[in-house]
C-alpha positions as CSV (number, residue, x, y, z in Angstrom):
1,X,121.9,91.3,109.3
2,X,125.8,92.4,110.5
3,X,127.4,89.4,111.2
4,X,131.7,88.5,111.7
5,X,133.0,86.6,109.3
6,X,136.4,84.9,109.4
7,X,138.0,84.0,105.8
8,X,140.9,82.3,105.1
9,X,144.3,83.4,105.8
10,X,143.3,84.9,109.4
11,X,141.0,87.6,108.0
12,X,138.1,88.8,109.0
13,X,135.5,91.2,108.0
14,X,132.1,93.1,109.8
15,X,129.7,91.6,106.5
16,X,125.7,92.3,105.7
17,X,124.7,88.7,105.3
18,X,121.3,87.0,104.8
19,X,119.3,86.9,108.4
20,X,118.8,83.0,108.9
21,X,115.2,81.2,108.2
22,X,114.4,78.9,111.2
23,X,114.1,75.6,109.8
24,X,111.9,72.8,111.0
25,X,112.5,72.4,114.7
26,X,114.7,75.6,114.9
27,X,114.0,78.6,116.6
28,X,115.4,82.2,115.2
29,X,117.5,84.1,118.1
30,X,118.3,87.4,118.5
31,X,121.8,87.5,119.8
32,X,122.2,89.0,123.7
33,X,125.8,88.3,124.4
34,X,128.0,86.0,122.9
35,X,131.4,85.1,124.9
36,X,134.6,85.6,123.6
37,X,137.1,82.7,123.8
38,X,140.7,81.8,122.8
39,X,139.3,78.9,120.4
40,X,138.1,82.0,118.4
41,X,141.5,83.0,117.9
42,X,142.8,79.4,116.8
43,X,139.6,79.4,114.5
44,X,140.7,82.8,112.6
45,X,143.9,81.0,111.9
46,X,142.5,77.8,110.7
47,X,143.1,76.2,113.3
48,X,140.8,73.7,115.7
49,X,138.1,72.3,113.6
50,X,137.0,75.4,111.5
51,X,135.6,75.7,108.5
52,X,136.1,79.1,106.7
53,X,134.0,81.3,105.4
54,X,132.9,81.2,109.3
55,X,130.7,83.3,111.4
56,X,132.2,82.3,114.7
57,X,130.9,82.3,118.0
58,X,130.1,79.6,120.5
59,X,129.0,80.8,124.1
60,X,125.8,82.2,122.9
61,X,122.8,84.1,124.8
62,X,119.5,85.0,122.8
63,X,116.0,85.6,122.7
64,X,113.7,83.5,120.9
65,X,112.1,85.7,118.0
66,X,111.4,83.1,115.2
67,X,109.7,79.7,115.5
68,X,110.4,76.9,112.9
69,X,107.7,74.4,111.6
70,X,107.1,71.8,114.4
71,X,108.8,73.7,117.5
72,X,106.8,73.1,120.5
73,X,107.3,73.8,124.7
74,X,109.3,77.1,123.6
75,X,107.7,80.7,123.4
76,X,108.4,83.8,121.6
77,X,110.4,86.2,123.7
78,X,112.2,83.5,126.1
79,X,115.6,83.9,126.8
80,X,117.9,80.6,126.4
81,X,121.6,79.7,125.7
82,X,122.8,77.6,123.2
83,X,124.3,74.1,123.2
84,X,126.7,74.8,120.6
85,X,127.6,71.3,119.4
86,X,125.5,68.8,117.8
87,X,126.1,65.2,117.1
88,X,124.6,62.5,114.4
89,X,124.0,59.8,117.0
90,X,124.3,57.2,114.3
91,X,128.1,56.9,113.6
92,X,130.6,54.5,115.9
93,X,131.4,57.3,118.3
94,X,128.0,57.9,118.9
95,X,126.8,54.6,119.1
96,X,130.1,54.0,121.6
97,X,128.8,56.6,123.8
98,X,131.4,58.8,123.0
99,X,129.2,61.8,121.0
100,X,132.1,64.2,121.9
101,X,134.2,62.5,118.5
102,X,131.1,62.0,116.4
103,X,132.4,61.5,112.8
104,X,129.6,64.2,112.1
105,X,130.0,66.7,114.5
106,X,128.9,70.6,114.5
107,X,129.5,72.8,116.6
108,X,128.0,76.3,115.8
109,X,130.5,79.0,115.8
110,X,133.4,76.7,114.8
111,X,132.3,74.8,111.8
112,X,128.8,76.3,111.6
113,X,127.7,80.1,112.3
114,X,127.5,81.1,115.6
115,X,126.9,84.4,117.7
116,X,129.2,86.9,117.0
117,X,126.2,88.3,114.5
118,X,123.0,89.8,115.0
119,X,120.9,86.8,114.8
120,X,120.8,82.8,115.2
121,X,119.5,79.9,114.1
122,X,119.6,77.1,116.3
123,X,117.5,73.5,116.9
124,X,114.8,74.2,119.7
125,X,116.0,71.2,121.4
126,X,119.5,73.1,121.9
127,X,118.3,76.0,123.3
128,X,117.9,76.3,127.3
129,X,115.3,78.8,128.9
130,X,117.6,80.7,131.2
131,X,114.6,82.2,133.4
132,X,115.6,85.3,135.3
133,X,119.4,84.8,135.3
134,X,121.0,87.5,134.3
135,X,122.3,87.5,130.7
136,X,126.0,88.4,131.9
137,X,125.8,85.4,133.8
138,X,124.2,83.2,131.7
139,X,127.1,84.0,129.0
140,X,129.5,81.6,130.9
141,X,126.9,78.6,130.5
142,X,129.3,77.1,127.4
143,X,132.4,77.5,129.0
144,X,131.0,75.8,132.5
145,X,129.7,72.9,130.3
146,X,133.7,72.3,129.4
147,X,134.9,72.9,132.6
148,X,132.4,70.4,134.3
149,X,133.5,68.0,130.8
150,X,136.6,68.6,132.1
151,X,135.9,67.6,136.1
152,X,133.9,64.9,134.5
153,X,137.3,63.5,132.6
154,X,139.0,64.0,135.8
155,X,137.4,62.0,138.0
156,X,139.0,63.5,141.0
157,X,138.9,61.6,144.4
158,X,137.5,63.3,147.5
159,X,140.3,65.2,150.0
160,X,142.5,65.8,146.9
161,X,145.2,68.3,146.5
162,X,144.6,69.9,143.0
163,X,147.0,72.8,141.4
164,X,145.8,74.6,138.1
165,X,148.2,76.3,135.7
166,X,145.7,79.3,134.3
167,X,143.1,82.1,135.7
168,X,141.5,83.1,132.8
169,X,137.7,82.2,132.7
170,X,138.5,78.4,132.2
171,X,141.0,78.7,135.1
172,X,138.6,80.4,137.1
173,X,135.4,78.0,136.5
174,X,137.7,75.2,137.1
175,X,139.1,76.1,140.6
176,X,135.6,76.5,141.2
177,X,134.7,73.4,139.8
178,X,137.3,71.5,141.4
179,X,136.0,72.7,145.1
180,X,132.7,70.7,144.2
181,X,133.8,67.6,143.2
182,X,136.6,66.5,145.7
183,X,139.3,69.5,145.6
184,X,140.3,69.6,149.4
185,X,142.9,72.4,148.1
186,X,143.2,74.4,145.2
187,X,145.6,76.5,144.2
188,X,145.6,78.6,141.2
189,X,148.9,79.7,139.6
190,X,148.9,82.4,136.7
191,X,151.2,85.3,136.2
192,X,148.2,88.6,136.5
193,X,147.9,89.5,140.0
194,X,144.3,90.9,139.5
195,X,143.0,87.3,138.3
196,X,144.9,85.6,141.4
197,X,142.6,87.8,143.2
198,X,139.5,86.4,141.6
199,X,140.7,83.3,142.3
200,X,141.0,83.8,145.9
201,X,137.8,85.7,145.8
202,X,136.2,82.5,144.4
203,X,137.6,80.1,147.1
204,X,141.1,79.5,145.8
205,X,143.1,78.3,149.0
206,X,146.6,79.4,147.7
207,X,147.7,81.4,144.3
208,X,151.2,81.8,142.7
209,X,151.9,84.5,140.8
210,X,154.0,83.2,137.6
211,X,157.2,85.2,136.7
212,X,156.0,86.0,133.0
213,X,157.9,84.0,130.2
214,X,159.8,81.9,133.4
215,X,157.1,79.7,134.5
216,X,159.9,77.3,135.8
217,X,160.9,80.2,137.8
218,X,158.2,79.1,140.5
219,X,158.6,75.0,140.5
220,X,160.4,75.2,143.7
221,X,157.2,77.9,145.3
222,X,154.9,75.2,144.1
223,X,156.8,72.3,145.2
224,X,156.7,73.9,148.3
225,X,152.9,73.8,148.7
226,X,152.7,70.0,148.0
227,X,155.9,68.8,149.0
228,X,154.7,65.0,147.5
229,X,153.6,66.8,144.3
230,X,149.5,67.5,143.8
231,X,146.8,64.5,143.5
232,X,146.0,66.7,140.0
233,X,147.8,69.5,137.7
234,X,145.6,70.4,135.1
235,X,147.2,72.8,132.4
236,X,144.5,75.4,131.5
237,X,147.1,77.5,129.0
238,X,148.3,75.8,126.2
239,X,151.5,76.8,127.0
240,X,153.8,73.5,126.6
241,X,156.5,74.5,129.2
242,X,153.9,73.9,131.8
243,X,152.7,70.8,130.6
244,X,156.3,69.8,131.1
245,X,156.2,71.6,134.5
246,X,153.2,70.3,135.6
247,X,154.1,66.8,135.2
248,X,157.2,67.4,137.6
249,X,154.7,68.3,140.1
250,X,152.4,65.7,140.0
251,X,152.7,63.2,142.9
252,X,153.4,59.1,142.5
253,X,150.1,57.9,141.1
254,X,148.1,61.2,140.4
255,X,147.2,62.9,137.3
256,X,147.9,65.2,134.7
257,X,144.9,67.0,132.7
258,X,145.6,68.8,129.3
259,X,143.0,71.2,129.1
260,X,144.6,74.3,127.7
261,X,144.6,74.5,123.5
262,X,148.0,74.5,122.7
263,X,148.9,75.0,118.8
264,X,148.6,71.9,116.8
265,X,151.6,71.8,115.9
266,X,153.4,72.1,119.7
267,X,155.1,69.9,121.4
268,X,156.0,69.1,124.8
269,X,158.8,67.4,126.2
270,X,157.8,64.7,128.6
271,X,160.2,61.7,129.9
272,X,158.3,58.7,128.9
273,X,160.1,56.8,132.0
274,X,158.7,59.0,134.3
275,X,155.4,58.3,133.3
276,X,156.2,54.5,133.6
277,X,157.8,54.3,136.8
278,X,155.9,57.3,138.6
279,X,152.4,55.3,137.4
280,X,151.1,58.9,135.9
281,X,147.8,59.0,133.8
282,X,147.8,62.1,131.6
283,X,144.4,63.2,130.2
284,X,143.0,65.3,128.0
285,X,139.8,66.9,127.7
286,X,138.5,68.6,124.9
287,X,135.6,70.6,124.7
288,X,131.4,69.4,126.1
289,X,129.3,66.8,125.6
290,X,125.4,66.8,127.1
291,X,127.2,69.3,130.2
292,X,124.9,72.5,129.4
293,X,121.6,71.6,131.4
294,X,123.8,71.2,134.6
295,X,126.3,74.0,133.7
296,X,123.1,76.5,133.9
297,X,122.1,74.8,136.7
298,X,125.3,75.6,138.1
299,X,125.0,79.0,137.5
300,X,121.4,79.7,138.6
301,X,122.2,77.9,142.2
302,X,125.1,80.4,142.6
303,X,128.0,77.9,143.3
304,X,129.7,79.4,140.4
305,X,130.1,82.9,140.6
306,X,131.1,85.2,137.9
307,X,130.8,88.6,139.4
308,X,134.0,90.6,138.0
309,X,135.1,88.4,135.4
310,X,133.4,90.0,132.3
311,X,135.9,92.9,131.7
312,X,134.9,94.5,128.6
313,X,131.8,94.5,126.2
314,X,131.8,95.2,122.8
315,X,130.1,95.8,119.7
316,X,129.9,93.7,116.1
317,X,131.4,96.9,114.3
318,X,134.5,96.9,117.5
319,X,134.9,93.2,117.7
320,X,139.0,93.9,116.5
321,X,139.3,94.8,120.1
322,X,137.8,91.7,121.3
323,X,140.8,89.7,120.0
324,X,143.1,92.3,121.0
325,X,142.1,91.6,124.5
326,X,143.2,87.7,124.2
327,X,146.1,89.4,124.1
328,X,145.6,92.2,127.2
329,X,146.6,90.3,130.3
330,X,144.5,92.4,132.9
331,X,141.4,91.1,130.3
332,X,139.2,88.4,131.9
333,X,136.6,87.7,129.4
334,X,134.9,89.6,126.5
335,X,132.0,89.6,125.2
336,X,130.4,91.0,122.3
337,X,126.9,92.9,122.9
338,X,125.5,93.5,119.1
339,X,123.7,96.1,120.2
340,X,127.1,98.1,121.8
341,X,129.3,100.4,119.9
């Protein structure tokens, strides 16, 4: 089969590889869509958790075409998406409750292969019938699943007033998110026009358009809206000098969220005494745990929408435009089709 493969020093090649053999309780997919996502860049680096020679992708759609020994309850020819990450349940994480930092864990696409290829393998107990969703739709099932780990980590009270730095997908899921769990207000602040109007399309109540490269150029706009700073900032970029901002805008008591995957090795300048005498919690979350079954649900009630976000589709043999549109502002989200050109 074709597959991507990412090798070390941030190189990557369209390879022939061996089509996987479903093992006991796997199922064999044939990849529909697969979702392109910043981590993929950070994996072709090295960075995040990868493990190179990789075949990445992690927001995966497929049919069911293979059956391994043992796999019961799922047919030939049904459609699912993929829980992507996999845990031991044995080591002290796991057996803290905390599956998210298993000693042992896999996530396909990251450390394991993934989508970005023409076929799957995948346990049987991972993979989600998606019914009659639409397969364009059921492509932002992974990313919702972070999101909600996200709103989850959060723990927002109700009548809050929430600001997110961001309006790419995450940014967009989360504003959305956010109006579900508590969020009395949301505004969404990111410097592309046409996402600020998804946003508002979605529900946003307010957007800020971000002078590119000046993000502090804004702090007195925002300030503005919540004149006693927001309940909750959560930083959806990875871009330290909002972090910094962001904290500047929180109000006595609330919270900051670090969502956004910054590089390893960045840092962020934040006055410790302000954290101390302002009674700030800073969190973090970082990636899903057990969130897929009610992401999908998510999606198939219609709370979440995603109509207009998908702005390009693309082939295995044309995925170097797929990372070139991380890079594309106008880009919402890619994803790769192994069928396209």
């Amino acid at each position: 089969m074709k597959a991507v493969v990412f090798h070390e020093g941030s190189r990557w090649e369209l390879a022939e590889v061996a089509t996987p053999e479903p093992q006991p309780g796997e199922v064999l997919l044939k990849v529909l869509r697969t979702g392109v996502c910043g981590t993929d860049e950070h994996l072709l680096h090295g960075g995040f958790i990868a493990k190179l020679p990789l075949i990445p992708g992690h927001e995966i759609v497929g049919e069911v075409v293979g059956l391994g020994a043992g796999v019961e309850g799922i047919a030939l020819g049904t459609r699912v998406v993929v829980d992507n990450a996999i845990y031991c349940g044995e080591c002290p994480s796991c057996g803290r409750g905390e599956p998210l930092f298993c000693q042992r864990f896999v996530s396909l696409g990251c450390n394991a292969p993934g989508g970005f290829a023409e076929y799957v393998a995948v346990r049987a107990s991972k993979a989600y019938p998606i019914g009659d969703l639409d397969i364009d739709v059921a492509v932002f099932t992974e990313p919702t699943a972070c999101a909600l780990h996200g709103i989850d980590v959060l723990n927002l009270r109700a009548a809050s007033h929430a600001l997110i730095f961001g309006a790419g997908p995450t940014g967009l899921l989360l504003a959305q998110l956010l109006q579900m769990s508590g969020a009395a207000s949301v505004t969404v602040a990111a410097p592309t026009l046409s996402k600020l109007e998804l946003a508002q399309r979605y529900g946003a109540h307010r957007v800020v358009q971000l002078k590119r490269g000046e993000p502090l150029a804004s702090a007195d706009e925002l300030r503005a809206i919540a004149p006693d700073g927001f309940d909750a900032v959560i930083e959806a970029t990875g871009v330290p000098e909002l972090l910094e901002l962001g904290v500047s805008l929180t109000r006595i008591g609330g919270t900051v969220m670090v969502y956004g995957v910054a590089a390893e090795q960045a840092t962020a300048s934040i006055r410790p005494y302000e954290i101390f005498s302002r009674e700030l919690t800073i969190k973090g979350s970082f990636a899903q745990a057990n969130c897929i079954g009610r992401a999908l649900f998510a999606l198939k009630s219609g709370r979440i929408k995603t109509a207009g976000m998908i702005t390009s589709t693309v082939g295995l043999s044309t995925f170097g435009r797929a990372l070139a549109n991380l890079h594309v502002s106008e880009q919402v989200k890619t994803v790769v089709s192994p069928s396209a050109n």
